[in-house]
C-alpha positions as CSV (number, residue, x, y, z in Angstrom):
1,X,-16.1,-3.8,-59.9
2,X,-14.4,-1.4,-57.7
3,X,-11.4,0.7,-58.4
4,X,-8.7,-2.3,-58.3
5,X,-7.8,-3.7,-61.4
6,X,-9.5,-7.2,-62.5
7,X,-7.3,-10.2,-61.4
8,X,-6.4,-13.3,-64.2
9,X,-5.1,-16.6,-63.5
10,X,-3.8,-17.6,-67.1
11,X,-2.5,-20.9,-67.4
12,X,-0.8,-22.1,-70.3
13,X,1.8,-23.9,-71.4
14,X,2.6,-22.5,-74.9
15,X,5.0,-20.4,-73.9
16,X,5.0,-18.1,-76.7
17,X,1.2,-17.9,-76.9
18,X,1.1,-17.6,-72.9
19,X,3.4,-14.3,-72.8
20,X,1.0,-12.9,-75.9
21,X,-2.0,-13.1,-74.0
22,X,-0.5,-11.9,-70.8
23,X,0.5,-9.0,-72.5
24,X,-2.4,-8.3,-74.6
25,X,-4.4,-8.9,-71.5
26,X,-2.0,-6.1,-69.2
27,X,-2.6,-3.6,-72.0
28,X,-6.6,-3.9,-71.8
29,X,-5.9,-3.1,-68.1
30,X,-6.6,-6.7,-66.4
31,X,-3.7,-7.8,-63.9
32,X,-2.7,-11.2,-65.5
33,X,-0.5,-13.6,-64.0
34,X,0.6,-16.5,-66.0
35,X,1.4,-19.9,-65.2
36,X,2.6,-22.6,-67.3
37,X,1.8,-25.6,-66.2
38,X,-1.6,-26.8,-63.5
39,X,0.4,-27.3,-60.5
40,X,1.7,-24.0,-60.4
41,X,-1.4,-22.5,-61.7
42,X,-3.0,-24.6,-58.5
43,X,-0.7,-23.2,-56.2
44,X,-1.2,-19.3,-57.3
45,X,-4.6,-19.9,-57.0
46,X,-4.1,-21.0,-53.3
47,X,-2.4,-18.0,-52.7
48,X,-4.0,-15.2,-53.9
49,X,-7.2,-14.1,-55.4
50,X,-8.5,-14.2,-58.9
51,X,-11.6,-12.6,-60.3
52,X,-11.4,-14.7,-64.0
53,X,-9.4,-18.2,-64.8
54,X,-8.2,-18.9,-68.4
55,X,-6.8,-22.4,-68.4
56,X,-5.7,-24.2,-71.8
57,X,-6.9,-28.1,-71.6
58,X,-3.9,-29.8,-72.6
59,X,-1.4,-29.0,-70.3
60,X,1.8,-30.8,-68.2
61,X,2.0,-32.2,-64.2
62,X,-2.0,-31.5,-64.1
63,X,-4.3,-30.8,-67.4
64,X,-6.6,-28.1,-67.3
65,X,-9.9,-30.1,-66.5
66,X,-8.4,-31.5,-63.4
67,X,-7.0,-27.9,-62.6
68,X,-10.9,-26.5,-62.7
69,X,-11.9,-29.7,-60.2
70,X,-9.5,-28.4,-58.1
71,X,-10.3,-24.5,-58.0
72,X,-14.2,-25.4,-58.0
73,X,-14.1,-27.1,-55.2
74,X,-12.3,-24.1,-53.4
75,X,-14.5,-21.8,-55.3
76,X,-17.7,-22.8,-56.9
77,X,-18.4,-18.8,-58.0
78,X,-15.2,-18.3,-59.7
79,X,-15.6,-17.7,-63.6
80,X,-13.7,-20.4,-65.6
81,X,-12.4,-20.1,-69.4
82,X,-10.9,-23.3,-71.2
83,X,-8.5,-23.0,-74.4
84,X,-8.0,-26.2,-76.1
85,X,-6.4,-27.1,-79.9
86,X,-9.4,-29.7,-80.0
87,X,-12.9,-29.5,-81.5
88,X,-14.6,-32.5,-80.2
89,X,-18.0,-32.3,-78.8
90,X,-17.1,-34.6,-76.4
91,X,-14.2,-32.7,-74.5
92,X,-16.4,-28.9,-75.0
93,X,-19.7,-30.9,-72.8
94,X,-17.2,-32.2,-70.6
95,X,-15.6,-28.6,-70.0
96,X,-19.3,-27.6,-68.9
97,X,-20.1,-30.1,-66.8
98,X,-16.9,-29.3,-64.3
99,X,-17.9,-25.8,-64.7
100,X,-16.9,-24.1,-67.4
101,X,-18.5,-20.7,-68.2
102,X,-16.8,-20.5,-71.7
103,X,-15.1,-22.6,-74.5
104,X,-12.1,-20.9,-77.1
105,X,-10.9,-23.5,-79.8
106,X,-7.3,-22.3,-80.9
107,X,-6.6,-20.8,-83.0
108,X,-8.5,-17.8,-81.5
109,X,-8.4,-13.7,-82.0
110,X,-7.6,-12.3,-78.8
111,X,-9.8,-9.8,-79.1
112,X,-12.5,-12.3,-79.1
113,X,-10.9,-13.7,-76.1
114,X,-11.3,-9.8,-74.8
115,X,-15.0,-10.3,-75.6
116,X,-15.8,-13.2,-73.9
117,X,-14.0,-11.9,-70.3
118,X,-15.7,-8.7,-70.8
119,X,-19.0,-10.5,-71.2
120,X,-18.6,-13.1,-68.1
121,X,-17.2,-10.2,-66.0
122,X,-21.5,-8.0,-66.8
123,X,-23.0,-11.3,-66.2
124,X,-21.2,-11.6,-62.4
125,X,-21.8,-7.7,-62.0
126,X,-25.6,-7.8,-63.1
127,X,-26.2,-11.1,-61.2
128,X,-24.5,-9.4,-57.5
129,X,-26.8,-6.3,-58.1
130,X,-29.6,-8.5,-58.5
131,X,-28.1,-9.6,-55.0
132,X,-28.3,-6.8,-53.7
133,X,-31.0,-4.7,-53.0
134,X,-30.2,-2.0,-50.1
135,X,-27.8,0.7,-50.5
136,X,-27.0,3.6,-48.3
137,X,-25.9,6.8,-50.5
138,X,-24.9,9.4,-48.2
139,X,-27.8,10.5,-46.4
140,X,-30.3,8.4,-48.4
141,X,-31.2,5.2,-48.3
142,X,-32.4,3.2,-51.5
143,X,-34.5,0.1,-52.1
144,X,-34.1,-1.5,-55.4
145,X,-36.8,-3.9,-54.8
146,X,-39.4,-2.1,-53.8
147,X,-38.4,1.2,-56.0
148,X,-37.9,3.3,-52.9
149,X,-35.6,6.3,-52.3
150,X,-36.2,7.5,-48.5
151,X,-34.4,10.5,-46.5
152,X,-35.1,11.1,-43.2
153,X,-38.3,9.5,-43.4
154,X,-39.3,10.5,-46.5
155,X,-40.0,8.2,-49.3
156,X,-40.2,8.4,-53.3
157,X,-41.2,5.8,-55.5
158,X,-39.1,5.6,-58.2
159,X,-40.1,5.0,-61.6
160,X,-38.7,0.8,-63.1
161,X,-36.2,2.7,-65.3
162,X,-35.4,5.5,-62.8
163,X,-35.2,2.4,-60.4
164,X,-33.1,0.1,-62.9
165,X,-31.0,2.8,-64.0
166,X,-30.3,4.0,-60.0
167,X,-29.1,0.7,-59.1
168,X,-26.4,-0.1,-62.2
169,X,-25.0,2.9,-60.9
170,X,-25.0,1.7,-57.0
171,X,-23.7,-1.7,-58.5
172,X,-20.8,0.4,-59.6
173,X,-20.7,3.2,-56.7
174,X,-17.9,5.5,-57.2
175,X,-16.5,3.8,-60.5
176,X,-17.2,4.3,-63.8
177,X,-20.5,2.6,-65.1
178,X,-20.2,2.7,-68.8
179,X,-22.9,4.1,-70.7
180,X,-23.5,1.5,-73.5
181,X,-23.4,-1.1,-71.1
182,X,-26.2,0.7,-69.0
183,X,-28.5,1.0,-72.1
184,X,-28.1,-2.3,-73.3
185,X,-28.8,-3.5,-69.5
186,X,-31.8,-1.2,-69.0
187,X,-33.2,-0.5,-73.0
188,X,-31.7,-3.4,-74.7
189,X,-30.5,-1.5,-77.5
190,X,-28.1,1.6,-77.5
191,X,-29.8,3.2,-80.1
192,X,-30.0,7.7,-80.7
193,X,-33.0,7.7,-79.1
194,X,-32.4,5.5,-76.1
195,X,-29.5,7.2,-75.5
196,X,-31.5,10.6,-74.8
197,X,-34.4,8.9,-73.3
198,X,-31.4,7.8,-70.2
199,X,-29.8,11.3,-70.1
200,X,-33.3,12.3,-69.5
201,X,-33.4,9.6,-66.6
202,X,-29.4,10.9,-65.5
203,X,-31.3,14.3,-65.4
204,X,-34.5,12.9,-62.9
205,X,-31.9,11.1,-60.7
206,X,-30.2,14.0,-60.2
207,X,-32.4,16.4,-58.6
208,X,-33.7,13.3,-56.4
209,X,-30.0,12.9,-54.8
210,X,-29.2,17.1,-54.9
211,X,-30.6,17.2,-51.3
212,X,-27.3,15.6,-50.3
213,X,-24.4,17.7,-51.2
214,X,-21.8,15.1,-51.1
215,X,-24.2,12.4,-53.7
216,X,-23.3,13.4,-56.9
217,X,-24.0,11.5,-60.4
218,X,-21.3,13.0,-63.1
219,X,-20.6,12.9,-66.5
220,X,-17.2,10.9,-67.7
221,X,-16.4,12.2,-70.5
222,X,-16.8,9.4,-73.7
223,X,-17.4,6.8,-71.6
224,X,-20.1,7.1,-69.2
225,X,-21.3,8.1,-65.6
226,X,-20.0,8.0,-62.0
227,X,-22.3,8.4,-58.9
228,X,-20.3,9.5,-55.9
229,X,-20.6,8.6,-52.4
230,X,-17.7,9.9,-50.2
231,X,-16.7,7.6,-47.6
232,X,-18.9,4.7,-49.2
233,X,-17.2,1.6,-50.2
234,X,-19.1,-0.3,-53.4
């Protein structure tokens, strides 16, 4: 994700439970705008864009299942997240089949709700850097597939991990890529020793990009790393 904030369309019609979320939601830093019925849910959809939908099931004028026919056939990419007081098989199968990336049976902890966005939001980061292959830092030019960094003509074959660990930060060029996320992504587990095995990594990637004064990968404090590339958009 770039520097603007995440984008929720929450729909739901308990209106009490609807303002909770929103403003749980606002606090974690996602922009959240609640609807409480589908139409009008429909509508905000049509009129502005949304990186993550939360829509309860059971809802009035349109229910949330006809609300996700709708938006997917406007959008087939956009994640989709159904609440619903039931527990039937039937109706959690039928909420995957129109396209449902995840399923939260009330009640629910918030936090878990937190959780799941958090873990649809890596799997739509990790599957456009897999999309994407060719970046242009600066004055360097990288190739994730084949594991090439070139300037002015000159190439380096980069190591899988060096490779791996170069493009999670492209995917997030000029924003923060957090560390645990990068060693769970690259080494599975964020473990003492994997930890110091990708500073070592940090360290290799460095001197590769120093010949370009303005490419810079730098330490954020307790949460993880930032490459810069002036004048670059992500």
């Amino acid at each position: 994700m770039n520097d603007e904030k995440v984008k929720i369309l929450l729909c739901e019609d308990d209106e009490n439970l609807g303002m909770l979320l929103r403003e749980y939601l606002q606090v974690k830093g996602y922009d959240t705008d609640l609807m409480s019925d589908g139409d009008a849910g429909y509508k905000a959809f049509t009129k502005s864009e949304y990186d993550v939908c939360i829509f309860d099931v059971m809802m009035p004028k349109k229910d949330g299942f006809t609300l996700a026919k709708e938006i997917r056939a406007i959008n087939t990419e956009i994640p989709i997240i159904f609440l619903t007081a039931k527990n039937l098989k039937e109706d959690i199968i039928e909420g995957f089949k129109i396209g449902g990336d995840d399923y939260l049976t009330k009640p629910f902890s918030m936090e878990e709700l937190l959780f799941r966005i958090e873990a649809i939001l890596r799997r739509v980061k990790s599957k456009k850097m897999k999309d994407k292959t060719y970046y242009t830092l600066g004055k360097f030019t990288f190739d994730s597939q084949k594991q090439i960094l070139s300037l002015d003509g000159k190439q380096t074959k980069l190591t899988t991990k060096e490779s791996e660990l170069l493009s999670l930060l492209c995917a997030n060029m000029n924003d923060i890529l957090e560390r645990n996320y990068a060693l769970k992504t690259i080494w599975i587990d964020d473990n003492y020793f994997n930890a110091r095995s990708m500073d070592v990594y940090i360290t290799k990637l460095r001197k590769l990009l120093r010949e370009d004064a303005g490419v810079q990968i730098i330490n954020i404090h307790g949460k993880g790393y930032k490459l810069i590339v002036p004048n670059q958009a992500q």
